[in-house]
N, C-alpha and C positions, 0 to 999 in steps of 0.2 A: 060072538067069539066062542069057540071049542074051548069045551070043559077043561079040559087038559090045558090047554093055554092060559087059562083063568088061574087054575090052580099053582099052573107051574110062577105065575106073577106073585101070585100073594105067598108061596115060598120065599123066591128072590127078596120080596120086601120086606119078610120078617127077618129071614137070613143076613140084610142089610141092617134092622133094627136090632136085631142082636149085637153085631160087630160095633156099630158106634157104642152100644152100654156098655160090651166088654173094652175097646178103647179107652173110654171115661175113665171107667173102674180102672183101668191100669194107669192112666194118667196120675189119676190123683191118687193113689198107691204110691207113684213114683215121687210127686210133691212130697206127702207129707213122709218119705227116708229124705230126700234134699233137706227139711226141714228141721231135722232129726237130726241131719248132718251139722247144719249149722247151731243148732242148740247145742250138743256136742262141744264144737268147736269154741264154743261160747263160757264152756265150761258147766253148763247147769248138769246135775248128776242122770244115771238112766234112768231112774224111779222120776224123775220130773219133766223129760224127754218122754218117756213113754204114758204120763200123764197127760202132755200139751200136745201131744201127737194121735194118742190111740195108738198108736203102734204096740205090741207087747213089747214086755223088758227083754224076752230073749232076741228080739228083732233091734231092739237098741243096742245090744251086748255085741250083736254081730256088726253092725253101724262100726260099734268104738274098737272095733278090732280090727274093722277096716282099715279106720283112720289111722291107728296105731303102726299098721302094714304100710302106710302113708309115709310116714316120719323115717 
């Protein structure tokens, strides 16, 4: 196999390896705001939302303003 073919594969397949981590990471990024949402909804306060989530409180502040925008 030509070096340059070699090469240009094991790009492709890290370039693939990257995109499924960044997928992941955004996946469950997007869970735990759905999560956030429904704690929220739930009534538990931001400081406890952003407690059970990780999320920061300014990413929960923007969540309930969301919801707010909702109503």
């Amino acid at each position: 196999m030509p070096l340059l073919s070699h090469l240009e594969l094991e790009a492709k397949a890290e370039g693939r390896k990257e995109g499924r981590k960044e997928g992941r990471k955004e996946g469950q990024k997007e869970e735990k705001q759905a999560v956030a949402l429904n704690f929220l909804r739930m009534g538990l306060s931001p400081e406890q939302v952003a407690q059970g989530t990780g999320l920061s409180l300014e990413k929960i502040q923007e969540l309930q303003s969301q919801l707010e925008g909702e109503s």
